[in-house]
N, CA, C, O and CB atoms as a CASP TS submission, in Angstrom:
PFRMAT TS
TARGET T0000
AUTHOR 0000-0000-0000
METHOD Language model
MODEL 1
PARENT N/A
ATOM      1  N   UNK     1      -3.900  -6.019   4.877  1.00  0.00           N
ATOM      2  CA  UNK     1      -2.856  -7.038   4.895  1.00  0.00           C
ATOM      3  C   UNK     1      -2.234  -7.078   6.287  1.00  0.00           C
ATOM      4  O   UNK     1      -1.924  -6.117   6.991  1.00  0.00           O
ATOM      5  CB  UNK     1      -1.773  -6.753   3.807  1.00  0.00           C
ATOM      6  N   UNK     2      -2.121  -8.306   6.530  1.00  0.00           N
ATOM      7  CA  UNK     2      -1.549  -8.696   7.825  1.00  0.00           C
ATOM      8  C   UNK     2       0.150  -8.392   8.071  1.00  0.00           C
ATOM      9  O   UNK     2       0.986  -8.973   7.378  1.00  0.00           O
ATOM     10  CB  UNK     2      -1.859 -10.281   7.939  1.00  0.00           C
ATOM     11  N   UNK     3       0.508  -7.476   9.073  1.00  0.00           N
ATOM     12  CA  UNK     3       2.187  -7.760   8.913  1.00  0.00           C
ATOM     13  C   UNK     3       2.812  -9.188   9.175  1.00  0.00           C
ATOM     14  O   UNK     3       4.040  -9.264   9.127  1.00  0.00           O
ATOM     15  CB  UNK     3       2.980  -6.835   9.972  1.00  0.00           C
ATOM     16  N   UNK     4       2.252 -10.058   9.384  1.00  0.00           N
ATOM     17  CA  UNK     4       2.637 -11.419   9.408  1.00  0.00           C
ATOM     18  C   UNK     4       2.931 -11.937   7.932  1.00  0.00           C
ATOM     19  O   UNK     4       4.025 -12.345   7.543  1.00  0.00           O
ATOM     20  CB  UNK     4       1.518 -12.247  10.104  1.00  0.00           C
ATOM     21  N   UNK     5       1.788 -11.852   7.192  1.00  0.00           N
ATOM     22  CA  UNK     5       1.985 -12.370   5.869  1.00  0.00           C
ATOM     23  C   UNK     5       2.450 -11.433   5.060  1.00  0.00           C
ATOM     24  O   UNK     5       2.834 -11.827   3.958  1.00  0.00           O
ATOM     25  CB  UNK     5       0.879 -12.906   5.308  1.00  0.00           C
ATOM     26  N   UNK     6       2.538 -10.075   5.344  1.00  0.00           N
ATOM     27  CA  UNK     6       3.608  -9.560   4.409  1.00  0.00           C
ATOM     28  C   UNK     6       4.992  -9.643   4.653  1.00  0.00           C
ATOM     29  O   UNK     6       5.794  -9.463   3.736  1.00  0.00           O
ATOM     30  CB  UNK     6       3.440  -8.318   4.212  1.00  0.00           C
ATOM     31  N   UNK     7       5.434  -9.959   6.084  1.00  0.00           N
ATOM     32  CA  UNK     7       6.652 -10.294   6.289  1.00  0.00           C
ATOM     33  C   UNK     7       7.124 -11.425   5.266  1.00  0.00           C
ATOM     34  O   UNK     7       8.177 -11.427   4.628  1.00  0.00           O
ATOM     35  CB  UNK     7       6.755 -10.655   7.669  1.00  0.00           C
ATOM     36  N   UNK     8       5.799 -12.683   5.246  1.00  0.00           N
ATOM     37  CA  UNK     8       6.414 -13.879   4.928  1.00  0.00           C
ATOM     38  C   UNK     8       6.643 -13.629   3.076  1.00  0.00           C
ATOM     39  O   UNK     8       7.490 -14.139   2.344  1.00  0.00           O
ATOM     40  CB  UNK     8       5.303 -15.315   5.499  1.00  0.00           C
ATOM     41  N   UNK     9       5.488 -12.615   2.726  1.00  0.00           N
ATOM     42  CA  UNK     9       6.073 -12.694   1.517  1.00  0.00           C
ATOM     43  C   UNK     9       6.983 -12.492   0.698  1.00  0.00           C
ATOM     44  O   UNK     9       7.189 -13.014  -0.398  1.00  0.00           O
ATOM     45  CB  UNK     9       5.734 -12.486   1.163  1.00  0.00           C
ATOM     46  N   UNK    10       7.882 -11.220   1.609  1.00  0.00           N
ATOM     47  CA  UNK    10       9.201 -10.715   1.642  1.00  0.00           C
ATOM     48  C   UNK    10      10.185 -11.920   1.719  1.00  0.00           C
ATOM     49  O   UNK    10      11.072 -12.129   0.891  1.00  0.00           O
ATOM     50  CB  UNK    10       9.372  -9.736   2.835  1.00  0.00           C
ATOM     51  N   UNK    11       9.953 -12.597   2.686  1.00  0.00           N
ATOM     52  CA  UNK    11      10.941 -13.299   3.064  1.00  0.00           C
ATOM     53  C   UNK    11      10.944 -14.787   1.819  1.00  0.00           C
ATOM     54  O   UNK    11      11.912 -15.509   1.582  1.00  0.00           O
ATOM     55  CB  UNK    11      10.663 -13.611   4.808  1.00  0.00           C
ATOM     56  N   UNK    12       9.741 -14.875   1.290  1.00  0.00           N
ATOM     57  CA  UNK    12       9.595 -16.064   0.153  1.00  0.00           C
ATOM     58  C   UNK    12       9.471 -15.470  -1.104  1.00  0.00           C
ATOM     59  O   UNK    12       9.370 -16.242  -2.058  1.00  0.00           O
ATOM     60  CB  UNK    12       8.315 -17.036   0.325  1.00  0.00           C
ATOM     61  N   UNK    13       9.457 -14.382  -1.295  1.00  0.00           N
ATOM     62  CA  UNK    13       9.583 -14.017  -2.764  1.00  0.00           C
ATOM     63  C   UNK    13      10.361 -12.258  -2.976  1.00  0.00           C
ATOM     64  O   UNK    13      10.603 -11.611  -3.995  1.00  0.00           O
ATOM     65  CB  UNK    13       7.773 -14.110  -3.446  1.00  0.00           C
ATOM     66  N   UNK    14      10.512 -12.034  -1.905  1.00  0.00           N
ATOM     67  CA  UNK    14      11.890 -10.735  -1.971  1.00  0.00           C
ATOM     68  C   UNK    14      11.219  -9.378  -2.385  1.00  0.00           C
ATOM     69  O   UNK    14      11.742  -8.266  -2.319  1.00  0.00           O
ATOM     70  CB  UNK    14      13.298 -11.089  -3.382  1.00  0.00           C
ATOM     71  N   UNK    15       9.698  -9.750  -2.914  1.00  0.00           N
ATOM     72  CA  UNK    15       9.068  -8.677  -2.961  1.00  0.00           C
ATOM     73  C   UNK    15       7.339  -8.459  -2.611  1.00  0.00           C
ATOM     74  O   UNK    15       6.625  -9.455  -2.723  1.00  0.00           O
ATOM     75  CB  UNK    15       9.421  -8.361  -4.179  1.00  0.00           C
ATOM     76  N   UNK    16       6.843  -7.412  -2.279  1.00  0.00           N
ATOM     77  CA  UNK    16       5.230  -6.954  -2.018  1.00  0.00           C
ATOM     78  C   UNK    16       4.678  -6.395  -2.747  1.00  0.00           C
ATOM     79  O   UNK    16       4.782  -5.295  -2.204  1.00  0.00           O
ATOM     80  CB  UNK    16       4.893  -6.228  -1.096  1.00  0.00           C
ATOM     81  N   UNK    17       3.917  -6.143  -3.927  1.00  0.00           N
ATOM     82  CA  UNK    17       2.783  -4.963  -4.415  1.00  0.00           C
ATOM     83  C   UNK    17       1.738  -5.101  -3.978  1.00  0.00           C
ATOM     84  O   UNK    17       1.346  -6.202  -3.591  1.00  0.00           O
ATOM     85  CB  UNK    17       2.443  -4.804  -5.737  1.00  0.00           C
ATOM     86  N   UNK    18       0.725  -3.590  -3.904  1.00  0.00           N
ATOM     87  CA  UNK    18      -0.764  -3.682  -3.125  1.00  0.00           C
ATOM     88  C   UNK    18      -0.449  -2.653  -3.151  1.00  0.00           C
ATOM     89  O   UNK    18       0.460  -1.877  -3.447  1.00  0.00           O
ATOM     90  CB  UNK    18      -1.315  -4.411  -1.793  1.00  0.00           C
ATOM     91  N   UNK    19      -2.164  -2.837  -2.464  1.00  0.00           N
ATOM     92  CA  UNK    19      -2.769  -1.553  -1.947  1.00  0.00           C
ATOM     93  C   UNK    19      -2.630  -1.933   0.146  1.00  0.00           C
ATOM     94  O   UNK    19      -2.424  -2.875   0.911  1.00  0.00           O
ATOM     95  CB  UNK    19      -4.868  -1.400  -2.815  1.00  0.00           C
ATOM     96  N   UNK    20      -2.898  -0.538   0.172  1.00  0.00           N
ATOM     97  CA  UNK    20      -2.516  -0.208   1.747  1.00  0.00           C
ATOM     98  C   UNK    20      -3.426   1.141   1.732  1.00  0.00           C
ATOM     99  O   UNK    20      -3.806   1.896   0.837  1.00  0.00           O
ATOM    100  CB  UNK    20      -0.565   0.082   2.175  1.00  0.00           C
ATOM    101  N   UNK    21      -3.627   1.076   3.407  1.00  0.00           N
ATOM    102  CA  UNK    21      -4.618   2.116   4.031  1.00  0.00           C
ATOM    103  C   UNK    21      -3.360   2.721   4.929  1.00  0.00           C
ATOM    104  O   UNK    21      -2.690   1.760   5.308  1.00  0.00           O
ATOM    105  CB  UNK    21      -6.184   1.404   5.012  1.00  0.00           C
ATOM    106  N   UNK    22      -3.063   3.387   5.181  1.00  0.00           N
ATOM    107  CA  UNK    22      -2.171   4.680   6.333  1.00  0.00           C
ATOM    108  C   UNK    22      -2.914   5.349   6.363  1.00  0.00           C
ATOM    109  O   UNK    22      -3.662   5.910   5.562  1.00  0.00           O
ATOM    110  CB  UNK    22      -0.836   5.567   6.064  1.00  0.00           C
ATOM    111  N   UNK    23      -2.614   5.317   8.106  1.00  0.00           N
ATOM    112  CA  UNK    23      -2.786   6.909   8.882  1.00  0.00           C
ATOM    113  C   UNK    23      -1.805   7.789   9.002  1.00  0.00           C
ATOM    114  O   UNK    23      -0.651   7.419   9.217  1.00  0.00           O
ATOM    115  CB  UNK    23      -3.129   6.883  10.257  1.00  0.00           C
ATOM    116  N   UNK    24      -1.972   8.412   8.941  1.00  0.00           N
ATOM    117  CA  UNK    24      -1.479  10.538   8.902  1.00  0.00           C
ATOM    118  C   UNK    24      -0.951   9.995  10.256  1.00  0.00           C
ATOM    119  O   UNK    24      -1.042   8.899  10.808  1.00  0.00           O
ATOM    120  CB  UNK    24      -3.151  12.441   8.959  1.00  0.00           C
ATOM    121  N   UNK    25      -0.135  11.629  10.711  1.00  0.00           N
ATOM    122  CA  UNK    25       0.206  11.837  11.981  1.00  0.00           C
ATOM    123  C   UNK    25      -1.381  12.631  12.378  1.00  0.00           C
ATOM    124  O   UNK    25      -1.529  12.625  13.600  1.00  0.00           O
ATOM    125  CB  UNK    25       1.798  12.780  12.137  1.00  0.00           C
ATOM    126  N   UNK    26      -2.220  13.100  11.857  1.00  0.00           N
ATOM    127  CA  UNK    26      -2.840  14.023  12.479  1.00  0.00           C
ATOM    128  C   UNK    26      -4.397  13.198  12.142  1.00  0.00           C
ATOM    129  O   UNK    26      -5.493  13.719  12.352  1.00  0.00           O
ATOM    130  CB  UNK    26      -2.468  15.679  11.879  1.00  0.00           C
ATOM    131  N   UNK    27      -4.185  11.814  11.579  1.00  0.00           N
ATOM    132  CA  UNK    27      -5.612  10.588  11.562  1.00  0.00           C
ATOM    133  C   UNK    27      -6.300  10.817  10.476  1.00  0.00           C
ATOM    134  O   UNK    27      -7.474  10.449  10.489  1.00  0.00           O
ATOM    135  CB  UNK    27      -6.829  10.663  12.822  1.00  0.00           C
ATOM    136  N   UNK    28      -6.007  11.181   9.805  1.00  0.00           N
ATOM    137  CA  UNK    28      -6.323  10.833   8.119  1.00  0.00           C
ATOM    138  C   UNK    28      -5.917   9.349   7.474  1.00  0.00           C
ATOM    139  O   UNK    28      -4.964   8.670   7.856  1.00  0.00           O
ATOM    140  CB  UNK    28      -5.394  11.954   7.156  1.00  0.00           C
ATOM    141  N   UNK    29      -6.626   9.082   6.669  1.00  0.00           N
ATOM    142  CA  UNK    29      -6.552   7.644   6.479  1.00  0.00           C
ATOM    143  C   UNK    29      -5.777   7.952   4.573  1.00  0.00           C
ATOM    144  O   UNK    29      -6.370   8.803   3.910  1.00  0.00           O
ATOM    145  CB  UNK    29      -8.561   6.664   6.738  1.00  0.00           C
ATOM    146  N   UNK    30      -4.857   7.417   4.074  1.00  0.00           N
ATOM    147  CA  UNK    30      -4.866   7.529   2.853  1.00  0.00           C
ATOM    148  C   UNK    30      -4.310   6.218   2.357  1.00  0.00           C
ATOM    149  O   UNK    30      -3.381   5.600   2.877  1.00  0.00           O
ATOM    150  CB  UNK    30      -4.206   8.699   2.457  1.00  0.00           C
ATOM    151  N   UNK    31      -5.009   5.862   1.260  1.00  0.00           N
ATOM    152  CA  UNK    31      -4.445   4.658   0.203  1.00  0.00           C
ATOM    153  C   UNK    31      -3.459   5.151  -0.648  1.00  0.00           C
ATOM    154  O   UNK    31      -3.342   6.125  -1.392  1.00  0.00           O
ATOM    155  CB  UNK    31      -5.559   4.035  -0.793  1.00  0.00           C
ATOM    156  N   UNK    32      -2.763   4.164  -0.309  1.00  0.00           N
ATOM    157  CA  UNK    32      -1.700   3.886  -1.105  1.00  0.00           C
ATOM    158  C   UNK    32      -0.882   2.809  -1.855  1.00  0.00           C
ATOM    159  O   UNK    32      -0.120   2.149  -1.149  1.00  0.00           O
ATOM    160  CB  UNK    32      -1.160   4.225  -0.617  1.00  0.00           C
ATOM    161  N   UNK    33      -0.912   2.592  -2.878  1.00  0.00           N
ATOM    162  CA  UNK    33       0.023   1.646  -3.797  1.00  0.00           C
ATOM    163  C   UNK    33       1.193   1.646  -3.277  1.00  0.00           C
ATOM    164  O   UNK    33       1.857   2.663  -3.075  1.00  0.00           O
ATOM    165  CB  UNK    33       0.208   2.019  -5.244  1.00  0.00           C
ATOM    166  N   UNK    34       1.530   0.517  -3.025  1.00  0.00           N
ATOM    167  CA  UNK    34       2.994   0.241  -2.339  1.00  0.00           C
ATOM    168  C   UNK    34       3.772  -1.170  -2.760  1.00  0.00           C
ATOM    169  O   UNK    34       3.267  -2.285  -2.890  1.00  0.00           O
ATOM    170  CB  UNK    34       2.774   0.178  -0.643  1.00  0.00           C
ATOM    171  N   UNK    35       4.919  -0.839  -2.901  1.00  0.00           N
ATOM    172  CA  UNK    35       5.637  -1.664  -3.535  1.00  0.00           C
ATOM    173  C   UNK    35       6.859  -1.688  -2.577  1.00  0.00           C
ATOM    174  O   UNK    35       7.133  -0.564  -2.156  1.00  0.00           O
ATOM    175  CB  UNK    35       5.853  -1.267  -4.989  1.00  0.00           C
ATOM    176  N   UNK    36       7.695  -2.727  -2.108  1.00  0.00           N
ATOM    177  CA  UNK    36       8.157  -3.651  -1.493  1.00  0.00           C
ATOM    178  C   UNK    36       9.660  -4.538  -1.611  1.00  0.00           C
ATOM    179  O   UNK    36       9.632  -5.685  -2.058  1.00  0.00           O
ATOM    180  CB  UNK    36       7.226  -4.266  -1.650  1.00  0.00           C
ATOM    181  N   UNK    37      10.536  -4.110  -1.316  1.00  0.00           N
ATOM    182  CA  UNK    37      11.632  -5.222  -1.776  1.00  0.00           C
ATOM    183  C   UNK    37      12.479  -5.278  -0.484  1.00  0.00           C
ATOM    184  O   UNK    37      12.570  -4.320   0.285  1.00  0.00           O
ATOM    185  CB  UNK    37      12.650  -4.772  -3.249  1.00  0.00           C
ATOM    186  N   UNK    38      13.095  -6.475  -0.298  1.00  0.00           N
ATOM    187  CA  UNK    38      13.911  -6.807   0.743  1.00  0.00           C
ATOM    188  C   UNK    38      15.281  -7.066  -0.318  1.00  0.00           C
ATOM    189  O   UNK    38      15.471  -7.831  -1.263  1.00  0.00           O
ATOM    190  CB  UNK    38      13.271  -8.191   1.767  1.00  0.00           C
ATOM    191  N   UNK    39      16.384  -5.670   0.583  1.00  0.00           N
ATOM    192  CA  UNK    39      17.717  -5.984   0.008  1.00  0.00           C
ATOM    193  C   UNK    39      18.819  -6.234   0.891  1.00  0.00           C
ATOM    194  O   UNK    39      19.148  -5.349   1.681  1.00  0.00           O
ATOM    195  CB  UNK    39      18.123  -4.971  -0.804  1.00  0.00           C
ATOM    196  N   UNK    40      19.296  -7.087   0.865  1.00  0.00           N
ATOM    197  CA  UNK    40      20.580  -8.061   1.629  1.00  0.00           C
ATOM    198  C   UNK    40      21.999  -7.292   1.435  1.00  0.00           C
ATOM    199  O   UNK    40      22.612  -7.347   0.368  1.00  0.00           O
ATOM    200  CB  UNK    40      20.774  -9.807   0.788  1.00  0.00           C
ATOM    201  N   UNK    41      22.428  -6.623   2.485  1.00  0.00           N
ATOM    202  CA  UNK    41      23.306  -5.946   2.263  1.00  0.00           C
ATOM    203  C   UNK    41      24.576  -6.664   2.431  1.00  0.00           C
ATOM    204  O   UNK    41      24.495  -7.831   2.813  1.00  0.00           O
ATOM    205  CB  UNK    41      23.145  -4.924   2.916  1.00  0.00           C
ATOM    206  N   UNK    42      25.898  -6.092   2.179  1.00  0.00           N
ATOM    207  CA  UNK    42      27.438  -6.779   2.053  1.00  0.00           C
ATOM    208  C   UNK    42      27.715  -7.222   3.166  1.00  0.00           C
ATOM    209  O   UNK    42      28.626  -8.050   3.169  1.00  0.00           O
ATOM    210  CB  UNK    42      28.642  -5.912   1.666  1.00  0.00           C
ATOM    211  N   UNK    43      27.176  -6.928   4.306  1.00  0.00           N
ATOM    212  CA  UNK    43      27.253  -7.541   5.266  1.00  0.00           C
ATOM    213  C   UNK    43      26.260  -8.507   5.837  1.00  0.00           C
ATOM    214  O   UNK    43      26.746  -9.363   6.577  1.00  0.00           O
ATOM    215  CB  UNK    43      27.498  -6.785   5.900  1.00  0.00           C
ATOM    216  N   UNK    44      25.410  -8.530   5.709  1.00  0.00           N
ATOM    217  CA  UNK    44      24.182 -10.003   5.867  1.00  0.00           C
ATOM    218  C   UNK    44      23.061  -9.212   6.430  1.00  0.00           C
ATOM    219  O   UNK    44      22.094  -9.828   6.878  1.00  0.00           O
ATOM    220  CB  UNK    44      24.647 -11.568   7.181  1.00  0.00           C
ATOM    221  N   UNK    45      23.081  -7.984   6.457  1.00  0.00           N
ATOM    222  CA  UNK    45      21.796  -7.846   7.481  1.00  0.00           C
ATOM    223  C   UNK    45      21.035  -7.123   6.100  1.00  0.00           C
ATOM    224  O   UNK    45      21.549  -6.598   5.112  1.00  0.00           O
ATOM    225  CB  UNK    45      22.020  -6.668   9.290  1.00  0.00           C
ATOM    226  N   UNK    46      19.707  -7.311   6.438  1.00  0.00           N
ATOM    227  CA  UNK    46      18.624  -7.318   5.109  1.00  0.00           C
ATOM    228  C   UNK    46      17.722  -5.531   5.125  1.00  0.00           C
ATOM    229  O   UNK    46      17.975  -4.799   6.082  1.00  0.00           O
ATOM    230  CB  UNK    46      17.112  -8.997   5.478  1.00  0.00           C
ATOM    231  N   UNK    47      17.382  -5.356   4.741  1.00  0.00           N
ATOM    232  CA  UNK    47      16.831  -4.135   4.924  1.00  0.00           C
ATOM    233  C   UNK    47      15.544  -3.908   3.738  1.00  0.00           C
ATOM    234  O   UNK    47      15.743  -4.345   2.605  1.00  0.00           O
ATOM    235  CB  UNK    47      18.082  -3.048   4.826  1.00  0.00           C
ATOM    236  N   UNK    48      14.410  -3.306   4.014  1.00  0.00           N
ATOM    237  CA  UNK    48      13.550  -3.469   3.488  1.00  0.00           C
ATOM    238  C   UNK    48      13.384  -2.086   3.656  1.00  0.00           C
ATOM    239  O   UNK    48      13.357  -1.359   4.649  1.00  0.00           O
ATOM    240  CB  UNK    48      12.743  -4.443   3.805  1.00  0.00           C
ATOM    241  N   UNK    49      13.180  -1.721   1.310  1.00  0.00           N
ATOM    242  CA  UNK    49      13.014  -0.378   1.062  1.00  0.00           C
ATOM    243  C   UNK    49      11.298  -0.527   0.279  1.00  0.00           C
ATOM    244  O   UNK    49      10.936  -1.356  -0.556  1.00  0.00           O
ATOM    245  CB  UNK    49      14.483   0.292  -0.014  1.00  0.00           C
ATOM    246  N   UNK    50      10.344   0.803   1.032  1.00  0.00           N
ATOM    247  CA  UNK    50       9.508   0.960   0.526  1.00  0.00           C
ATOM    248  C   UNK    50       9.212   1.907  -0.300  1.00  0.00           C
ATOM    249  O   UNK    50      10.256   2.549  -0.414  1.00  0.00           O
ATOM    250  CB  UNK    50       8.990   0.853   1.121  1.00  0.00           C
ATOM    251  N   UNK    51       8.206   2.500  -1.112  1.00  0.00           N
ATOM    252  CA  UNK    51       7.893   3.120  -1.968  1.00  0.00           C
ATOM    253  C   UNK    51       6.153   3.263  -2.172  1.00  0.00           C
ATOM    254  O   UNK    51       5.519   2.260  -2.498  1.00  0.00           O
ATOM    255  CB  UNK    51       8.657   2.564  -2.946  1.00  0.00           C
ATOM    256  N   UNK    52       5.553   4.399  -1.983  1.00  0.00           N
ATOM    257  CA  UNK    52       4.154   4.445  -1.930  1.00  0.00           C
ATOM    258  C   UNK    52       3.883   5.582  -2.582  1.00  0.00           C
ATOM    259  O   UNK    52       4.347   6.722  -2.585  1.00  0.00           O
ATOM    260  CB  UNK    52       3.560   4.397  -0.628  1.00  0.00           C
ATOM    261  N   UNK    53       2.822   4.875  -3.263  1.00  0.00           N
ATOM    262  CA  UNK    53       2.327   6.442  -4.296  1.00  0.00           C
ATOM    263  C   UNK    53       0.192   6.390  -3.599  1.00  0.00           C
ATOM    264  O   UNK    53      -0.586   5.436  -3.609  1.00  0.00           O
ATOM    265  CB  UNK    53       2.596   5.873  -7.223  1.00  0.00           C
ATOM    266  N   UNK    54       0.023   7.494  -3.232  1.00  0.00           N
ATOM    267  CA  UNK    54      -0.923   8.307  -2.845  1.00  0.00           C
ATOM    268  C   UNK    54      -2.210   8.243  -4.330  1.00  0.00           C
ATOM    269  O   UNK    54      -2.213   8.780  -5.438  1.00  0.00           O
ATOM    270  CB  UNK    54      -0.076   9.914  -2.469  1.00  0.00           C
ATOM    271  N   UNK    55      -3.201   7.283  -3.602  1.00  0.00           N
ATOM    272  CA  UNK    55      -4.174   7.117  -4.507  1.00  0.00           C
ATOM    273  C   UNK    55      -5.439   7.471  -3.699  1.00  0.00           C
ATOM    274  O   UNK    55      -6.573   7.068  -3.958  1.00  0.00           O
ATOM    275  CB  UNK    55      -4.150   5.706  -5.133  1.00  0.00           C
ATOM    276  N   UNK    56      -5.101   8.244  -2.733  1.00  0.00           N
ATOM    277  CA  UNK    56      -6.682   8.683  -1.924  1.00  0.00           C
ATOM    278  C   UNK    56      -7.532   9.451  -2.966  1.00  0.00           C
ATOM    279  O   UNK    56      -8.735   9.194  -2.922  1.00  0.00           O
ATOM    280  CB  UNK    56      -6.491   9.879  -0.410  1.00  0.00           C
ATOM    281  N   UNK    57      -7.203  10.178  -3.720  1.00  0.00           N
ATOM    282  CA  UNK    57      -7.841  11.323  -4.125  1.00  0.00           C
ATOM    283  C   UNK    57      -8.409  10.397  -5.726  1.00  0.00           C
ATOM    284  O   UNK    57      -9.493  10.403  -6.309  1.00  0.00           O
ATOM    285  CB  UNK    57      -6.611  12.935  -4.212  1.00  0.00           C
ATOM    286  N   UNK    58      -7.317   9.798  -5.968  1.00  0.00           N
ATOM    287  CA  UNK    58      -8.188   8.763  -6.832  1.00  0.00           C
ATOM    288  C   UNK    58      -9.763   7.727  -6.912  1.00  0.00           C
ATOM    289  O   UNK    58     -10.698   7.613  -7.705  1.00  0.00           O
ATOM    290  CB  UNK    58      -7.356   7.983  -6.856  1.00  0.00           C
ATOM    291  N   UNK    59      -9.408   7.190  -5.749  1.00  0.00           N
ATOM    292  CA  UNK    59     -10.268   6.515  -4.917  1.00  0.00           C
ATOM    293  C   UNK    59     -11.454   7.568  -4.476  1.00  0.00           C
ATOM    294  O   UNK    59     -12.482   7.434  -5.139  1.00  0.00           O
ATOM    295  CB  UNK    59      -9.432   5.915  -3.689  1.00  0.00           C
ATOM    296  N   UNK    60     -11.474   8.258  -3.797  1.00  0.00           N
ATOM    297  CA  UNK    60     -12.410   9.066  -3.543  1.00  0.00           C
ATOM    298  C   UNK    60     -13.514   9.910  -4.661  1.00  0.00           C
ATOM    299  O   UNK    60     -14.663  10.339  -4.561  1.00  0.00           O
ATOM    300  CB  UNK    60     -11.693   9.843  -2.853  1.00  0.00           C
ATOM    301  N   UNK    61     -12.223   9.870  -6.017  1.00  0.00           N
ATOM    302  CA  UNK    61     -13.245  10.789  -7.335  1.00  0.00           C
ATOM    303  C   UNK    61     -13.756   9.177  -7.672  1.00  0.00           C
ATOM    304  O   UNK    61     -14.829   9.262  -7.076  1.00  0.00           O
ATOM    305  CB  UNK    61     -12.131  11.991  -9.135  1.00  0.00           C
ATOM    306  N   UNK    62     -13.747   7.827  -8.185  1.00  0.00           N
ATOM    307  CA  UNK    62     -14.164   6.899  -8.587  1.00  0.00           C
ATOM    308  C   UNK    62     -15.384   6.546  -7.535  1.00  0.00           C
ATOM    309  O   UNK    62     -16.437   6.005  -7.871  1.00  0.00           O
ATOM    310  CB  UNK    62     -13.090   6.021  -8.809  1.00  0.00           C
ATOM    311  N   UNK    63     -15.044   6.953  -6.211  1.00  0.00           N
ATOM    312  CA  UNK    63     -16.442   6.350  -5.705  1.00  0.00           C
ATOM    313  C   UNK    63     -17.727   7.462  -5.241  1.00  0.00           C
ATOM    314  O   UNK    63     -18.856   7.235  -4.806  1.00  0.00           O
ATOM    315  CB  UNK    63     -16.051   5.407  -4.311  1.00  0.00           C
ATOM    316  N   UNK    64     -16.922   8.898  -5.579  1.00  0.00           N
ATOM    317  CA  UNK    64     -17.967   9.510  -6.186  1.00  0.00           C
ATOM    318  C   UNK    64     -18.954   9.588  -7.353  1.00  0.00           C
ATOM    319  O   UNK    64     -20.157   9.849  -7.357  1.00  0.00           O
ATOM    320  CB  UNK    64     -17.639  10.178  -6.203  1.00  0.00           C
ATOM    321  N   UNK    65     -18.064   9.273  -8.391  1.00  0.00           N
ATOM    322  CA  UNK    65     -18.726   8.713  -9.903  1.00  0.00           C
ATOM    323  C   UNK    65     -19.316   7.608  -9.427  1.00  0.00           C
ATOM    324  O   UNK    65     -20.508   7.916  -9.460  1.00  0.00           O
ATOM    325  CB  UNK    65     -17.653   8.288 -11.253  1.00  0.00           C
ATOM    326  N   UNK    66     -19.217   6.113  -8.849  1.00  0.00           N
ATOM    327  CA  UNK    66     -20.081   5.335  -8.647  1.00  0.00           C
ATOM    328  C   UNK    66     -21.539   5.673  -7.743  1.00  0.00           C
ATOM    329  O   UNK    66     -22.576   5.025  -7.881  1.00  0.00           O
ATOM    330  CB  UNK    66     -19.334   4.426  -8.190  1.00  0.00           C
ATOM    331  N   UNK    67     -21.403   6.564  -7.016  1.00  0.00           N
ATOM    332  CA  UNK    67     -22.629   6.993  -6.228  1.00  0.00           C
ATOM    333  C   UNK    67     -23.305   7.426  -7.120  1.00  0.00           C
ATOM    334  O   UNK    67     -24.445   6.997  -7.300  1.00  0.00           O
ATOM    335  CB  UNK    67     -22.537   7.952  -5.157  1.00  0.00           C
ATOM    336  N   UNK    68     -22.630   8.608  -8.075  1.00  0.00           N
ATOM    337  CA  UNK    68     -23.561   9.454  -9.077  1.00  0.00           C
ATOM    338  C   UNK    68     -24.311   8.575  -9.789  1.00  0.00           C
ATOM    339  O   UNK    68     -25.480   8.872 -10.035  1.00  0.00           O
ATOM    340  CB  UNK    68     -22.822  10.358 -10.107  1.00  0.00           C
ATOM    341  N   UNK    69     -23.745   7.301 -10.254  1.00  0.00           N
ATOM    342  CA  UNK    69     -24.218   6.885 -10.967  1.00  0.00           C
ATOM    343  C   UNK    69     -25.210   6.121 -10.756  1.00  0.00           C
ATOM    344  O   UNK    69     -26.130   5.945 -11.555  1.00  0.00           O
ATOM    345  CB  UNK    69     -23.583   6.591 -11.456  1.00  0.00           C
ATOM    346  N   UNK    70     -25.070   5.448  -9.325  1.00  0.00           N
ATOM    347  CA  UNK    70     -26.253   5.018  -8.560  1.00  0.00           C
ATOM    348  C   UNK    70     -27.456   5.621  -8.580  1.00  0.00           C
ATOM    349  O   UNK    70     -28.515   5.035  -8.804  1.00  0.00           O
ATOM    350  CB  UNK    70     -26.011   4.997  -7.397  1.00  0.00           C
ATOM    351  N   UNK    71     -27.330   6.808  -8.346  1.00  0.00           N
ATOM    352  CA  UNK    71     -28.561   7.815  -7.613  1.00  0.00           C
ATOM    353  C   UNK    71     -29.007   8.153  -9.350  1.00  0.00           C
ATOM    354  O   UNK    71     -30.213   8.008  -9.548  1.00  0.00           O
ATOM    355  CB  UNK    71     -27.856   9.641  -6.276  1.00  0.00           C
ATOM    356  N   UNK    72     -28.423   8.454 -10.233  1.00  0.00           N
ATOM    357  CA  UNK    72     -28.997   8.734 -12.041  1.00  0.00           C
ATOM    358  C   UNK    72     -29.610   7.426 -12.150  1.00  0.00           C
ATOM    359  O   UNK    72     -30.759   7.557 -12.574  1.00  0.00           O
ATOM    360  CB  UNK    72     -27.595   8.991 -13.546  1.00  0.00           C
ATOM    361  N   UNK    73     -29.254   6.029 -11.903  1.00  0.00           N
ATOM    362  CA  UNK    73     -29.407   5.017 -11.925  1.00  0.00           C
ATOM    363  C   UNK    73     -29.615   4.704 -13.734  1.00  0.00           C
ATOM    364  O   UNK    73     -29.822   3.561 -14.143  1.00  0.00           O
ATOM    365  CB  UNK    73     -30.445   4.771 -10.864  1.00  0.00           C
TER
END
């Protein structure tokens, strides 16, 4: 996902769900489910709180089972 169009979706519907790829500090790549809301504080300035839950290890056992299952065919 582009930060362009996730900006805009924030900004046209106040919220994001997906999936997302991050890098580590040390270059590890991990997926993550992430969810998204832009909140407008008492004073006008907006602030955007995230939330990500860690599905690498998920991802990685499912596309091991799909290989296995390839190669058993």
């Amino acid at each position: 996902l582009e930060p362009e169009a996730l900006r805009r979706q924030l900004e046209e519907h106040g919220e994001w769900r997906g999936e997302l790829v991050q890098r580590t500090k040390d270059g590890r790549e991990l997926r993550v489910e992430s969810r998204m809301g832009r909140v407008r504080r008492r004073d006008g300035s907006v602030t955007i709180v995230a939330a990500n839950r860690d599905l690498t290890a998920r991802h990685e056992t499912e596309q091991a089972l799909r290989e296995r299952e390839l190669r058993l065919g």
